[in-house]
DONUTI-845725 format. One record per residue (C-alpha): x, y, z; residue in three letters; residue number from 1. Coordinates in Angstrom, 2 decimals, always signed. Layout:
N
+---------+---------+---------+-----+-----+
|       X |       Y |       Z | res |   n |
+---------+---------+---------+-----+-----+
|       X |       Y |       Z | Ala | NUM |
...
+---------+---------+---------+-----+-----+
//
This chain:
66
+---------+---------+---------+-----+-----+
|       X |       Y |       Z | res |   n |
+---------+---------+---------+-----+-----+
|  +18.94 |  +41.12 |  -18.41 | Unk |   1 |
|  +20.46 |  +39.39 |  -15.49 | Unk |   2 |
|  +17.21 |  +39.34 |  -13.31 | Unk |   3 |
|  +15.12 |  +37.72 |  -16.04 | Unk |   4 |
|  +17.61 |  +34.97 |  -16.91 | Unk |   5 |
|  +17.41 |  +34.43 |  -12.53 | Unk |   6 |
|  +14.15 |  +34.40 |  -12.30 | Unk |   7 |
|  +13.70 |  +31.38 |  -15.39 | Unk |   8 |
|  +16.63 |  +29.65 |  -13.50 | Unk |   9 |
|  +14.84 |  +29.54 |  -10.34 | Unk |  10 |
|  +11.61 |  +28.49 |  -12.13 | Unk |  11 |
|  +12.95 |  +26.06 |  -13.57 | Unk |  12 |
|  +15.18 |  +24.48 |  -10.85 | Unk |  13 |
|  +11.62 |  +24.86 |   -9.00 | Unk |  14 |
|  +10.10 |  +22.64 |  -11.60 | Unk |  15 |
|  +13.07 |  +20.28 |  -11.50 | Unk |  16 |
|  +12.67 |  +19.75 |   -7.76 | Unk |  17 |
|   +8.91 |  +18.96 |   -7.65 | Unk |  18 |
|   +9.47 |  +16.50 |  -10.50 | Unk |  19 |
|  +11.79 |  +14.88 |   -8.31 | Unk |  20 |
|   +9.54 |  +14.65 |   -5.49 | Unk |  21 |
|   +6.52 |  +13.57 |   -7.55 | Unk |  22 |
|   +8.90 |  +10.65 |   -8.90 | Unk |  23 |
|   +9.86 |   +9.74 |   -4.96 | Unk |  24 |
|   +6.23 |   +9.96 |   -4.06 | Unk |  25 |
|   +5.22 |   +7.75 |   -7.06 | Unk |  26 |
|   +7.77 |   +5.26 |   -6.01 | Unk |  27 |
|   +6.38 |   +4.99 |   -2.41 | Unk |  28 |
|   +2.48 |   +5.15 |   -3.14 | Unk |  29 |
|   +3.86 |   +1.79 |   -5.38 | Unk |  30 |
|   +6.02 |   -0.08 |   -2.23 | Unk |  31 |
|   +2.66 |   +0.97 |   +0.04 | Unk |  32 |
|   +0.41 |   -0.32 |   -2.89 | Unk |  33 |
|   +2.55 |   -4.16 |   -2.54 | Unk |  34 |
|   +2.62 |   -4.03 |   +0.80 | Unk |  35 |
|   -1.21 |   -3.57 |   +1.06 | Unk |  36 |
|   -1.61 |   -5.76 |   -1.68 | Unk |  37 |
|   +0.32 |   -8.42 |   +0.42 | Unk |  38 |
|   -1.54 |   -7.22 |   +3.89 | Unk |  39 |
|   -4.81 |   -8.20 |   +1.75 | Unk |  40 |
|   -3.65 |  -11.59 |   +0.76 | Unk |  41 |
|   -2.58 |  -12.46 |   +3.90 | Unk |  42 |
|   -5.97 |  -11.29 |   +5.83 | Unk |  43 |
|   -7.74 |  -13.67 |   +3.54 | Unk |  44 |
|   -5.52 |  -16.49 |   +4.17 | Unk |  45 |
|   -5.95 |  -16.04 |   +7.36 | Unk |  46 |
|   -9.81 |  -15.54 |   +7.17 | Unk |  47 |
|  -10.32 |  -18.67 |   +5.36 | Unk |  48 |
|   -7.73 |  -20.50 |   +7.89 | Unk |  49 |
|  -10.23 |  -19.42 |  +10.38 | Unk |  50 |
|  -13.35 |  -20.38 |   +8.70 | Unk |  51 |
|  -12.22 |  -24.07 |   +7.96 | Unk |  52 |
|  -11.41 |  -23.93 |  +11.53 | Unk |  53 |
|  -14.88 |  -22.60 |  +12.66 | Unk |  54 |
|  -16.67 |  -25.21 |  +10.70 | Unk |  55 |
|  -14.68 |  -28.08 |  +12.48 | Unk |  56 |
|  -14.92 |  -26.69 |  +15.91 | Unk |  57 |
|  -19.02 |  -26.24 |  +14.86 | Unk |  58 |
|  -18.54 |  -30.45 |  +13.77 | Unk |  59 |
|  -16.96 |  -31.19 |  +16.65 | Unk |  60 |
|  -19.20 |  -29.62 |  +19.13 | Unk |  61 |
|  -22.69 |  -30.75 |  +16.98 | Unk |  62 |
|  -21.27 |  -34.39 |  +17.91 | Unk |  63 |
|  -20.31 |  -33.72 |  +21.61 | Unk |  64 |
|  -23.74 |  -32.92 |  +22.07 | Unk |  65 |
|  -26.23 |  -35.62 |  +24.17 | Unk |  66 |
+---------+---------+---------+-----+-----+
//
């Protein structure tokens, strides 16, 4: 009777440990979902920073121009 009573301890201290790790994994995927979330925002920004500045550079050249 001891061996069986063991074997369900070790299953279930098994169990117990992977739930752990699932919960530690969900909490990272969600930090690394925010921080690309915030690497997204901030490659627009910056995309649309650059476009303005495109489209003046294009002005200011059209007028240099003879």
């Amino acid at each position: 009777m001891l061996w069986p009573m063991f074997a369900i301890a070790l299953g279930f201290l098994g169990v117990a440990v992977l739930a752990v790790l699932a919960v530690r994994v969900f909490a990272e995927v969600r930090r690394l979902s925010a921080e690309v979330a915030l690497a997204s925002h901030r490659i627009t920004s910056a995309s649309a920073d650059l476009e303005r500045e495109a489209a003046g550079l294009a002005r200011a050249g059209h007028d240099a121009r003879p």
